[in-house]
C-alpha positions as CSV (number, residue, x, y, z in Angstrom):
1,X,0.0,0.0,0.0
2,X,1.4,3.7,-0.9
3,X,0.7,5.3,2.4
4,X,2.2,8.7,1.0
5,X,-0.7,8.8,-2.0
6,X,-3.3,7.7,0.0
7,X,-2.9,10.6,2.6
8,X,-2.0,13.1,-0.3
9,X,-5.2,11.7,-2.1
10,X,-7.6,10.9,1.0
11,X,-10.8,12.1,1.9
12,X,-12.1,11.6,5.6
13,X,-15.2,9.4,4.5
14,X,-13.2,7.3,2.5
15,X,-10.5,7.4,5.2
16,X,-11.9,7.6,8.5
17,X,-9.7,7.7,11.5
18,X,-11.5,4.9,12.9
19,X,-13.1,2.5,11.6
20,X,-14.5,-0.2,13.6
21,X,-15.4,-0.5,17.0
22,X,-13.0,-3.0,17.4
23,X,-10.4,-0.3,16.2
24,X,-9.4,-0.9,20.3
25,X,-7.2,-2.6,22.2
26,X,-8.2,-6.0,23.1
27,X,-7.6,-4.9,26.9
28,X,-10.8,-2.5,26.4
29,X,-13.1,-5.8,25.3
30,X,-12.1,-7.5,28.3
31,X,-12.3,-4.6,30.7
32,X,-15.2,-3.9,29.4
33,X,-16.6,-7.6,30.3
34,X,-15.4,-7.3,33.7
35,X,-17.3,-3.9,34.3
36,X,-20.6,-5.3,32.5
37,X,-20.5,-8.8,34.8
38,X,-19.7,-6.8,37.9
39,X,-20.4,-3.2,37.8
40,X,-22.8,-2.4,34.6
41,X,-25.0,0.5,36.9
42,X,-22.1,2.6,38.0
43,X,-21.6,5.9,36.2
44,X,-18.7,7.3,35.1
45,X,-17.3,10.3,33.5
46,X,-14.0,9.8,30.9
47,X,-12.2,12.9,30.2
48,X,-9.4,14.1,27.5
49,X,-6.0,15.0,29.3
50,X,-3.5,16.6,27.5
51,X,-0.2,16.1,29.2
52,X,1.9,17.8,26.7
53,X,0.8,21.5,27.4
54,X,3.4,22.8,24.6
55,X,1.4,20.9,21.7
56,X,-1.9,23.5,21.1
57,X,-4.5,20.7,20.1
58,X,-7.1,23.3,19.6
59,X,-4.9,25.6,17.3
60,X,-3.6,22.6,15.3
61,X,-6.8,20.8,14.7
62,X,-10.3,22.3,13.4
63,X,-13.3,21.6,15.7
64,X,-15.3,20.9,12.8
65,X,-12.8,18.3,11.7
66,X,-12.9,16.5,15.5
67,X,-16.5,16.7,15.6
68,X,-17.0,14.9,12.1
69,X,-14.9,12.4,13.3
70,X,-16.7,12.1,16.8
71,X,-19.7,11.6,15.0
72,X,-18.3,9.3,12.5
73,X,-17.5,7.1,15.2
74,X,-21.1,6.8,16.7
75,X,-22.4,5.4,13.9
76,X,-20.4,2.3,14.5
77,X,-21.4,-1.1,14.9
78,X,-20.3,-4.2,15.2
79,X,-20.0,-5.8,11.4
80,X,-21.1,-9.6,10.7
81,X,-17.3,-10.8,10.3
82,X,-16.4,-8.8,13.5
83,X,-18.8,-10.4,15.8
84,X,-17.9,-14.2,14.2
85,X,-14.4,-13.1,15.4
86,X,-14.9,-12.2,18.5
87,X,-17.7,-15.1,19.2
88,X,-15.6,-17.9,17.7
89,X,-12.0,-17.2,17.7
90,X,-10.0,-18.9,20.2
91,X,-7.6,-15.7,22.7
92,X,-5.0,-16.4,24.8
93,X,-6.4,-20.5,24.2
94,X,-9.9,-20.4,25.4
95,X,-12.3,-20.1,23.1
96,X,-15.7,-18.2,23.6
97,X,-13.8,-15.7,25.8
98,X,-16.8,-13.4,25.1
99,X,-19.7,-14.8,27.3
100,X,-23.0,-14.4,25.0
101,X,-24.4,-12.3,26.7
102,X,-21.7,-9.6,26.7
103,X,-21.7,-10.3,23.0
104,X,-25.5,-9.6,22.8
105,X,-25.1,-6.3,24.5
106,X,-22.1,-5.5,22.2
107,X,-23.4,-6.0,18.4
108,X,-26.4,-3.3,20.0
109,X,-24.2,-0.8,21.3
110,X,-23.5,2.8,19.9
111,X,-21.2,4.9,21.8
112,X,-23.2,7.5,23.6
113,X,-22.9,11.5,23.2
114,X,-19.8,13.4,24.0
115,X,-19.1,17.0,25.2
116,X,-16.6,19.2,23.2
117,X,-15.6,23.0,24.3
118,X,-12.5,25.0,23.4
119,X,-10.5,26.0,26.7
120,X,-8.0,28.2,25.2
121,X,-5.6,26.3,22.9
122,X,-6.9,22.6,24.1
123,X,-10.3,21.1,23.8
124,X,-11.8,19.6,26.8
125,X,-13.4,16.7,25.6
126,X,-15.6,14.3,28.1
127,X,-18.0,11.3,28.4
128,X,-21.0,10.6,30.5
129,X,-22.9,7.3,30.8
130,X,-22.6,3.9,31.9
131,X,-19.5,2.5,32.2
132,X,-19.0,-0.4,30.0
133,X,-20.8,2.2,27.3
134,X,-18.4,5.1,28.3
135,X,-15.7,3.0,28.6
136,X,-15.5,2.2,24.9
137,X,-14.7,5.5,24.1
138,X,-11.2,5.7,25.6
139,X,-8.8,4.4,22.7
140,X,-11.2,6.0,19.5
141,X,-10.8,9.7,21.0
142,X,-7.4,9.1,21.4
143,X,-7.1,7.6,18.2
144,X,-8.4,10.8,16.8
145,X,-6.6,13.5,18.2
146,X,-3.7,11.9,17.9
147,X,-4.2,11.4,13.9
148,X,-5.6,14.8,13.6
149,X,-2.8,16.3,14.8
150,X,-0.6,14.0,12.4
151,X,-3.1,14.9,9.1
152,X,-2.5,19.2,10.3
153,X,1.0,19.0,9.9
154,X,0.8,16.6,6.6
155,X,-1.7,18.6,5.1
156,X,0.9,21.4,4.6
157,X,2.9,18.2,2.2
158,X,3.0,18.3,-1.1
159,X,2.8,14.5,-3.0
160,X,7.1,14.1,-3.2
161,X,7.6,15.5,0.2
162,X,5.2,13.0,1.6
163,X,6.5,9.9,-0.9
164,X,10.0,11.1,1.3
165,X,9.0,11.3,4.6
166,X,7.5,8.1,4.6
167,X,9.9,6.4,2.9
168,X,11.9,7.8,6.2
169,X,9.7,6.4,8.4
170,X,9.9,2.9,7.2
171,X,13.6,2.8,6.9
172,X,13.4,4.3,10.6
173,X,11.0,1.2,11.9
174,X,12.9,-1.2,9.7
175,X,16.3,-0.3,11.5
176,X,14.6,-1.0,14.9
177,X,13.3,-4.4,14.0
178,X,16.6,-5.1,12.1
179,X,18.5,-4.0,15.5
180,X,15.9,-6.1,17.5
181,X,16.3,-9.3,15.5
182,X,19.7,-9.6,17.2
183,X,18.3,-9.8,20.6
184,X,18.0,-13.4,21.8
185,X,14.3,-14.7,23.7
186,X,12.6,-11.8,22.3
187,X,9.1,-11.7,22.7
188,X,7.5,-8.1,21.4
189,X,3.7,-7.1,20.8
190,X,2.5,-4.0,19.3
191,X,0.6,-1.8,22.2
192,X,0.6,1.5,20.2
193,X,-3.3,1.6,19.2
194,X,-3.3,4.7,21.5
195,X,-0.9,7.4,20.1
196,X,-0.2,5.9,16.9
197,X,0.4,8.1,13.9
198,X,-2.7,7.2,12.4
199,X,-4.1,3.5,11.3
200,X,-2.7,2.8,8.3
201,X,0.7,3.3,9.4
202,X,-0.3,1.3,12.6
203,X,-1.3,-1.2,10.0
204,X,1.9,-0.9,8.1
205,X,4.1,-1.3,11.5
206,X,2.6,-4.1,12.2
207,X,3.0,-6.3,9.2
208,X,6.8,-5.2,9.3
209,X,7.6,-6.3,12.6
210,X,5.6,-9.9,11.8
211,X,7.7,-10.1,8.5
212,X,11.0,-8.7,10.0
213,X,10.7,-10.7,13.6
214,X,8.7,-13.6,13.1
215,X,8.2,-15.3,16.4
216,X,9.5,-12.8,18.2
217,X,6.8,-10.7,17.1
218,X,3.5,-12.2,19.3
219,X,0.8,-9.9,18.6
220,X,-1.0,-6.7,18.2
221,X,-3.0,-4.9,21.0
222,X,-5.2,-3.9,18.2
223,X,-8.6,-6.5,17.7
224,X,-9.2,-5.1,14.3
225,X,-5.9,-5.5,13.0
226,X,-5.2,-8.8,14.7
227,X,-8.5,-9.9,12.9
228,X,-7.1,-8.4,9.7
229,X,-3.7,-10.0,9.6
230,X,-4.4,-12.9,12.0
231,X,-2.5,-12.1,14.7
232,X,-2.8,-12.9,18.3
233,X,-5.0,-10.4,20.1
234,X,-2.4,-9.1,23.2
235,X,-4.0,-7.9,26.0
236,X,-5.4,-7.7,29.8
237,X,-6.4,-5.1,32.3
238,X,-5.2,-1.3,32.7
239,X,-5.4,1.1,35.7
240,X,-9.1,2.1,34.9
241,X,-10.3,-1.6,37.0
242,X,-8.9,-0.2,40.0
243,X,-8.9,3.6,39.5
244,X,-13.2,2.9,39.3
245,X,-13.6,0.8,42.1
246,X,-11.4,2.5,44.4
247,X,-13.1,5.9,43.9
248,X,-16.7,3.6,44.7
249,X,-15.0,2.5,47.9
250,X,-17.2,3.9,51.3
251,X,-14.2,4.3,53.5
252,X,-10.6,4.4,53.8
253,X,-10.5,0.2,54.7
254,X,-12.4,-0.4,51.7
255,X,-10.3,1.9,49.8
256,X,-7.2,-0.2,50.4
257,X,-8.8,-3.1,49.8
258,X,-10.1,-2.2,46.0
259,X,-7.4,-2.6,44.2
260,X,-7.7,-6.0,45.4
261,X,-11.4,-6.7,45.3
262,X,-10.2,-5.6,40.8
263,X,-8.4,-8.9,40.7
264,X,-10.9,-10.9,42.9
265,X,-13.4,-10.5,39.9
266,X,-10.7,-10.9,37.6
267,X,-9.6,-13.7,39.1
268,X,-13.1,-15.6,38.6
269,X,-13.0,-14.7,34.5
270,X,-9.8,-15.6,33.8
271,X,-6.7,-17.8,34.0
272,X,-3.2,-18.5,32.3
273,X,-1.3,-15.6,30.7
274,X,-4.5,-13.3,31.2
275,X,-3.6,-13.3,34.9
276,X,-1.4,-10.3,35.1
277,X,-1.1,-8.1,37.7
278,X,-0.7,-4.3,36.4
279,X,0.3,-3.1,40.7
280,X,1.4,0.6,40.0
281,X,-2.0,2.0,39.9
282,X,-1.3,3.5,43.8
283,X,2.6,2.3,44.3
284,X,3.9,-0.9,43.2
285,X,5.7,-1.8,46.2
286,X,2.7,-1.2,48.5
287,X,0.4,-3.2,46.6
288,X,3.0,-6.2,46.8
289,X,3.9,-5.6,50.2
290,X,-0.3,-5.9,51.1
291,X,-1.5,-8.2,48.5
292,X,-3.2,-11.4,49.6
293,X,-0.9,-15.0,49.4
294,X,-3.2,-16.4,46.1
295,X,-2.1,-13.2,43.9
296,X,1.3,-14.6,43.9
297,X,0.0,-17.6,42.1
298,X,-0.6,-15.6,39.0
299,X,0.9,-16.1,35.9
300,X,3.0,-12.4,36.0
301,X,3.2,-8.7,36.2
302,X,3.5,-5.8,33.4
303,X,5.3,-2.6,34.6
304,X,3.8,0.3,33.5
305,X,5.9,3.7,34.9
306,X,8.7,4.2,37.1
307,X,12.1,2.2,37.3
308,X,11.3,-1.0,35.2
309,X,14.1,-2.5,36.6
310,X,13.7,-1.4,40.2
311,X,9.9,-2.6,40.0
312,X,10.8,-5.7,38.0
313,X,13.2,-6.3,40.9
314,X,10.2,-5.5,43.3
315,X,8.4,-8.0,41.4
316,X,11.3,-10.9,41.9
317,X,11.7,-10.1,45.7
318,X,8.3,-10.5,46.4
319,X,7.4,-13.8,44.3
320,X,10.7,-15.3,46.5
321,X,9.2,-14.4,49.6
322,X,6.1,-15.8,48.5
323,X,7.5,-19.2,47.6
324,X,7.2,-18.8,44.5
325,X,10.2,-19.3,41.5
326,X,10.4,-15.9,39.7
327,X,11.9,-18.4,36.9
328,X,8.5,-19.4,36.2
329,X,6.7,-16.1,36.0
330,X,6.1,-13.6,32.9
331,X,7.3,-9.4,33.8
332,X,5.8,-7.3,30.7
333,X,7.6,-3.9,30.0
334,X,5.1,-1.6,28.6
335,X,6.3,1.8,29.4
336,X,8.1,4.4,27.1
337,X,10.4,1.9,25.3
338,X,12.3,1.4,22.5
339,X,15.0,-0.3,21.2
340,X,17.7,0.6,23.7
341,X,15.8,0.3,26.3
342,X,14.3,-3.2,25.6
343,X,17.8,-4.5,25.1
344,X,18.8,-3.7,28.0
345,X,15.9,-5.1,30.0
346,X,16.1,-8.0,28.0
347,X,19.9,-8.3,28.8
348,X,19.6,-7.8,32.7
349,X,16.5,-10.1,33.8
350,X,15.9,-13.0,30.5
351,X,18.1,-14.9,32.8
352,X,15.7,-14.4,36.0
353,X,12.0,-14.6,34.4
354,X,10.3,-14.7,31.1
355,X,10.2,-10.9,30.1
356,X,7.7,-9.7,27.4
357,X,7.4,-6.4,25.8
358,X,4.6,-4.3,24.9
359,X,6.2,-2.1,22.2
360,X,3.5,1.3,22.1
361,X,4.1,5.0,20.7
362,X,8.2,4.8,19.6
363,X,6.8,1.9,17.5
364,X,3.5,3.2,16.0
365,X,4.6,7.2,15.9
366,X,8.3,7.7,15.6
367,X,8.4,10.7,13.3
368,X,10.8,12.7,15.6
369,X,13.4,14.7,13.3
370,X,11.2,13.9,10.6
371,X,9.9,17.0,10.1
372,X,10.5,20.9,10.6
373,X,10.3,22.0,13.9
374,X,9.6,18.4,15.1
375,X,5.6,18.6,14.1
376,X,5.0,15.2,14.5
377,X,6.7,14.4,17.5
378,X,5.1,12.3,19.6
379,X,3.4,13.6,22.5
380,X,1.3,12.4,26.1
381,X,-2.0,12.4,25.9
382,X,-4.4,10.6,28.0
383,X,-8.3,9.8,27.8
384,X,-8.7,8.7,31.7
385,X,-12.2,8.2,34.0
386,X,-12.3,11.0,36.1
387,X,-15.3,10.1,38.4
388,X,-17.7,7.3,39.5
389,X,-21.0,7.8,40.9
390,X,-19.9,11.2,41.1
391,X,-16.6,10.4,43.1
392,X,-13.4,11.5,41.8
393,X,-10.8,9.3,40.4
394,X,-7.3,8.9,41.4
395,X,-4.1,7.6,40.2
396,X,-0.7,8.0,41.8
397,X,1.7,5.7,39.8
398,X,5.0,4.7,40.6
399,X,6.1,8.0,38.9
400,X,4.1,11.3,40.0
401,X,4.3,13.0,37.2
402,X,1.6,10.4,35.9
403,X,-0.8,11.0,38.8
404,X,-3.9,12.6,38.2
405,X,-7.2,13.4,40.6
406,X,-7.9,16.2,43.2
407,X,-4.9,17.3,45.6
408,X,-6.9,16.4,48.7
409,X,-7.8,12.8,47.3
410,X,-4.3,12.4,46.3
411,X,-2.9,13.1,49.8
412,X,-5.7,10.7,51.5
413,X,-4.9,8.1,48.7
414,X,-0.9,8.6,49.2
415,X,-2.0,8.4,53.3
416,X,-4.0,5.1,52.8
417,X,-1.6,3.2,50.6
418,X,1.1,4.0,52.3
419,X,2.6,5.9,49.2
420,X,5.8,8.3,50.7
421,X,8.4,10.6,48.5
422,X,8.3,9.3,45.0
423,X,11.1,9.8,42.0
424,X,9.9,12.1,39.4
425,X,10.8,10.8,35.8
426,X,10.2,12.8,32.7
427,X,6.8,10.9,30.5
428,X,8.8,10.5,27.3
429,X,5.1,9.3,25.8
């Protein structure tokens, strides 16, 4: 496919940023279970955080545009072939992972309304509803921003330039995966649904890392592309489980308990490699230090901010003292990597457990020096839920800079999880 003449050439309802309601990450569908077994009353509010202030969303990108796009996307549905897929395909080796009547609710559902102001040079945009509905709309807004912001600074391209820049890009991605191929035990998925330059280049990365790698390439996080190019659908639970059910808790015990109480239901849904513990949500060594004996028995843990190494350390320690033989348990990187950074991760612990990587923006949106003054540089942006049942959210992460929710929650969260002085680390994406 000639990416360059396509974009040159493309209209948006030819071209739409997404596509499918399965344009997600296969993490979303089984949240999304979870919350409609166990919490389908509770209502949430999701809201668009930009965390790179420098980048002027609302100056680069035409509020007309958005809301086409927004619109677009609640006409989806699910299609025939996708809901076969889903239904009969066999993930992570259990088939009919999607109970039936999940999958009933799912072919009916349309994303509800959304709310979209200007505040200066960003856009506040926000979600209201139930949660499994609201829920869905995560990964499609950020999908759209994100390729908005990439189709402002490449509608200013005229058909060569574009031939060359993307011509740059490949050669950029190929040099990774060629540079990766010489790793030993790799075992690398595709996470960058999120902040990807757009979907056919999300596409495109893709099918070069499962031509270049081969088995060391296990997946996509993306359903409709690991439908398209049958792939394995990669995927389990993110920091919205417990984020949700902590800010429903009544009191401070049953605060400290939620994070818990996530896994619990998790627990009774799910087994093997979909039994992964994602502990950062309110300090990683907290959780592990608290957590009940039978978490231990779980298949792994994906680090998702601070030190990798110091958590994945964490991690070790803690399955030791638990009786447990770290040699049989899966750590996942998944924050702000790329090549350098998963060699070395690979180099210091493929000795000590089996390490997987989820591979996310530096794979799907590496366009840095690619342009003139860096315009498609990569940035952090985040599409979180805010409240429940009118109760603010919280997240404190193993890195601050990534925590989000009122100050006064954040202090009594930080109090009740024992969370003290914290290393700030700069959010690369």
């Amino acid at each position: 496919m000639d990416i360059a003449t396509r974009v040159y050439n493309h209209k948006w309802k030819i071209d739409p940023i997404v596509r499918s309601l399965i344009d997600t990450d296969f993490y979303k569908l089984l949240m999304c279970q979870s919350v409609f077994r166990n919490k389908p009353d509770t209502q949430v509010t999701f809201s668009l955080i930009n965390r790179s202030v420098h980048v002027p969303l609302a100056h680069l990108i035409d509020e007309g545009e958005l809301r086409e796009q927004l619109d677009h996307i609640r006409t989806l549905s699910l299609s025939r072939g996708e809901s076969t897929w889903l239904r009969g395909n066999t993930f992570y080796g259990k088939r009919q992972m999607f109970r039936p009547d999940f999958m009933e609710w799912f072919e009916n559902l349309r994303l509800p309304a959304y709310h979209l102001e200007r505040k200066g040079d960003q856009y506040e945009l926000t979600f209201e509803g139930s949660w499994p509905e609201v829920m869905m709309w995560e990964i499609p807004a950020l999908a759209v921003l994100m390729e908005l912001r990439s189709r402002a600074v490449l509608n200013n391209m005229d058909r060569f330039e574009l031939q060359v820049l993307y011509a740059r890009g490949m050669t950029k991605v190929w040099e990774k995966i060629e540079r990766l191929r010489q790793i030993d035990g790799l075992s690398i998925a595709d996470f960058g649904t999120r902040r990807r330059h757009s979907f056919l280049w999300q596409d495109w990365c893709v099918q070069a890392m499962s031509e270049g790698l081969g088995d060391k390439f296990t997946g996509t996080s993306n359903c409709k592309i690991a439908m398209r190019r049958e792939l394995e659908a990669i995927g389990t639970n993110a920091h919205e489980l417990p984020m949700v059910y902590s800010a429903l808790a009544q009191n401070d015990a049953a605060l400290a308990q939620a994070p818990y109480d996530v896994l619990s239901d998790w627990h009774e849904e799910h087994d093997g490699n979909l039994r992964i513990i994602l502990p950062d949500t309110y300090g990683t060594q907290g959780f592990l230090d608290r957590a009940p004996d039978w978490l231990a028995g779980w298949t792994g843990i994906r680090i998702d901010s601070g030190d990798p190494a110091r958590a994945a350390e964490a991690a070790i320690n803690w399955w030791q003292q638990r009786g447990e033989d770290p040699s049989q348990k899966r750590v996942i990187f998944s924050d702000g990597l790329d090549v350098e950074k998963v060699a070395e991760l690979q180099k210091k612990f493929a000795s000590r457990v089996n390490v997987s990587f989820g591979w996310g923006t530096l794979l799907t949106n590496d366009f840095r020096g690619l342009v003139p003054n860096d315009g498609l540089a990569p940035f952090s942006v985040v599409c979180k839920a805010v409240s429940a049942n009118g109760r603010p959210t919280v997240k404190l992460s193993d890195n601050p800079e990534k925590a989000m929710g009122p100050q006064d929650e954040i202090a009594r969260y930080k109090r009740v999880f024992g969370v003290g002085e914290q290393e700030r680390i700069k959010v690369v994406v």
